[in-house]
N, C-alpha and C positions, 0 to 999 in steps of 0.2 A: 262814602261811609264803608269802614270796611266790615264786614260779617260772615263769621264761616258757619257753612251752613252742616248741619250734625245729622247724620242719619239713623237712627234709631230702631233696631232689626225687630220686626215683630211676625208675630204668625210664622209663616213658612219661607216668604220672600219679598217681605212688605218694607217698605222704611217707611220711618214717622220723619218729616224733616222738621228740626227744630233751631233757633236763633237765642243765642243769648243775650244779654246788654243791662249794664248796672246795675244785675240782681233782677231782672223782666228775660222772661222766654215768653217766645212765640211758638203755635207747634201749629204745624200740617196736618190734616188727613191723619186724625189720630183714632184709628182703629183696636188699641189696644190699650185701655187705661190705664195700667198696672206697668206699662211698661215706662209711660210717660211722668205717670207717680214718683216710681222708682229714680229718673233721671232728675227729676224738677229737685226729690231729697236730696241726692246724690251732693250736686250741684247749688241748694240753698236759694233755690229761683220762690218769683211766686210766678203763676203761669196768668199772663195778661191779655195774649189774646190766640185764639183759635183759626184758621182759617180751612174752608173744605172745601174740596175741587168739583165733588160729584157724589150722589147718593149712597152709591155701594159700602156694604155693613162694613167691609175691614178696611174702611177709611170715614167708618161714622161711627161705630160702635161703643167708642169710649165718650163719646159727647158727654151722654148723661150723668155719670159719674162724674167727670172730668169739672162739667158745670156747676154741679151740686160741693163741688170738695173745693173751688177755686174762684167761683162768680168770675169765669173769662168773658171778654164779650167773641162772639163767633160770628161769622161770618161765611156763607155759603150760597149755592147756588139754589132757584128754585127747582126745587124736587122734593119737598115733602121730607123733608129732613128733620127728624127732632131733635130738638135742642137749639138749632139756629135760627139765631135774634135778627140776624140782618141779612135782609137777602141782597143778592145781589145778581147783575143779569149781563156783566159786558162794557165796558164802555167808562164805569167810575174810578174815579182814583180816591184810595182808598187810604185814611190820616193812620199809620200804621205804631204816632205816639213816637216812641224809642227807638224802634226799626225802618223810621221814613215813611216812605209813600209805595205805595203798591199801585199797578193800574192793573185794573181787571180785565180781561181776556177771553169774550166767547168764546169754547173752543169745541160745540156739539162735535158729536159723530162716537165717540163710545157710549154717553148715554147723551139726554133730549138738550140737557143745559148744563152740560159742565164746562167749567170755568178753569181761568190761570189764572194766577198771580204774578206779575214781574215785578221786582224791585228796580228802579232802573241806577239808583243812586251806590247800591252794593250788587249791580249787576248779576242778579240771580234770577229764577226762571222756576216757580213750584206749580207743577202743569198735569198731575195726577197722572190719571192714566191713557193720555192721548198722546202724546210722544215720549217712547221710550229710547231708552242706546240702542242701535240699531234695528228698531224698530218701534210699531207703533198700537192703539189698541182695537184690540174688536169692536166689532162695528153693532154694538147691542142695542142701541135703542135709536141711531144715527144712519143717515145715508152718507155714500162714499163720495158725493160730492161735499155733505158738510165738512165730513175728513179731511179730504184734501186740502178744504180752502183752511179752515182748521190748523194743517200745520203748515202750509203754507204762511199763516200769519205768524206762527212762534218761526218758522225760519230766515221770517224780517227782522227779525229781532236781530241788536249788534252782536259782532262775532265775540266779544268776549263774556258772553251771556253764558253763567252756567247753570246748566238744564238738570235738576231736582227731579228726576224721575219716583217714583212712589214704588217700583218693584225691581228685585235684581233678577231682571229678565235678557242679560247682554250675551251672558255666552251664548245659550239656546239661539237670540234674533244675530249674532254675528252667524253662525249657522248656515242659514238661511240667506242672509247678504251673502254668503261667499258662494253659497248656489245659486244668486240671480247679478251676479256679477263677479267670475270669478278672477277675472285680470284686474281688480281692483287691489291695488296693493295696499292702500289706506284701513282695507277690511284684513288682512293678512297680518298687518303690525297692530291694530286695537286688538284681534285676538291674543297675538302672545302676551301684549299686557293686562290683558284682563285674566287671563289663564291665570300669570304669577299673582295677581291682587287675589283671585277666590281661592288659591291657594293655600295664601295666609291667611283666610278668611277674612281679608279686607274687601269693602264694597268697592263696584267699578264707578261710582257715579260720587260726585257728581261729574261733570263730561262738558267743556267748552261747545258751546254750539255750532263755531270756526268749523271744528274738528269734525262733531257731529255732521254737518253737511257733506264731507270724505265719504263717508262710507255708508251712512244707513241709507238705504236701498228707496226710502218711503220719501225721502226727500230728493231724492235721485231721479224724478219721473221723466225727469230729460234727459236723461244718460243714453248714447246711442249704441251704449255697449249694452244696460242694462236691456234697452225694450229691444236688443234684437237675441239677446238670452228671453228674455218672454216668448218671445216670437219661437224659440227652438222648443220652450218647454209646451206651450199649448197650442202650435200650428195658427197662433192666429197672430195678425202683423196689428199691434197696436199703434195708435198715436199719441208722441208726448202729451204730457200732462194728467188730466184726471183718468182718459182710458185703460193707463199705463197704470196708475195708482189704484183703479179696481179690477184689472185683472192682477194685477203684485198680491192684492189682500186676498184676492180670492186664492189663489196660488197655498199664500204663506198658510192660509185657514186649513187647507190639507196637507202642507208639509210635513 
């Protein structure tokens, strides 16, 4: 199936991701009702179904509107979310109608139960905010080993998986990858091109997973270049894996 997935800028640095097909949209983590209105008009859709990664207001905030103006069915994670009719916890695959099948995705460590959605059939990847381009989320309501394991699971996922980020947070996290590994040449070329995209004001994402694995740092915890750049920045010698993945977060927290 093939489906392109539409990013939708909202608030400051948000995207709403959305799908179309035969006059049916689907939307993501729609934090901004007016914005998703506006496109549904634009476009002559009716909006059929909702899906949400994680509680935070500027990926829930448009629910209630959005519910009220369109009877979508939605679909979210438990956390006390209003407006969402189906929860969901991990593990389901989920009948997505016109856009296929989605398998849902624990993915704790930004908040207690947030979730992904992969399509596997149009090989897409909507994953809020626990992996980003180059980087990855706070660690708010989660511990840094759910993190890890967390994205450790979206970086099983096949390499032509394209990863749906929900913020344009790449220049700032390439940043940061290029001061925890800077003989990484894979982080040297995603910068110039993502420079030239926010240029245009074109978004960097969505971003091949393949690719993704090159350079962000968080998925890197076995790099022996990266943990002996650790090792220079905070005197202490870590061990691949999770050690390397929360002293990184702790790192990037005060970059």
């Amino acid at each position: 199936m093939s489906l392109h997935p539409i990013p939708l800028p909202a608030f400051q640095d948000n995207y709403i991701w959305c799908l179309e097909h035969n006059g049916q949209a689907l939307v993501v983590d729609p934090g901004d009702p007016e914005v998703v209105s506006a496109w549904l008009t634009k476009r002559r859709l009716q909006l059929a179904t909702i899906l949400v990664t994680h509680h935070h207001p500027d990926h829930t905030a448009g629910l209630p509107a959005l519910r009220q103006q369109y009877q979508p069915q939605i679909h979210g994670p438990d956390e006390n979310i209003q407006g969402v009719q189906h929860l969901l916890f991990g593990g389901e695959a989920l009948n997505l109608g016109a856009f296929g099948q989605a398998h849902v995705m624990a993915i704790p460590g930004h908040t207690r139960a947030h979730i992904a959605y992969y399509l596997p059939e149009a090989a897409l990847l909507f994953c809020g905010d626990t992996l980003f381009s180059a980087g990855c989320g706070r660690l708010f309501e989660g511990t840094p080993t759910q993190m890890y394991q967390s994205l450790k699971s979206i970086a099983a996922l096949p390499d032509r998986t394209q990863v749906c980020c929900t913020h344009e947070y790449t220049e700032a996290n390439l940043r940061f990858a290029l001061a925890a590994e800077p003989g990484n040449a894979a982080i040297t070329e995603r910068s110039i091109e993502v420079a030239a995209l926010r240029a245009q004001q074109r978004p960097s994402l969505p971003v091949m997973l393949a690719r993704e694995r090159t350079y962000n740092p968080f998925l890197r915890c076995d790099s022996p270049a990266l943990i002996a750049r650790l090792e220079r920045e905070t005197g202490v010698r870590t061990a691949p894996g999770l050690p390397t993945f929360t002293a990184l977060r702790a790192w990037k927290d005060r970059f």
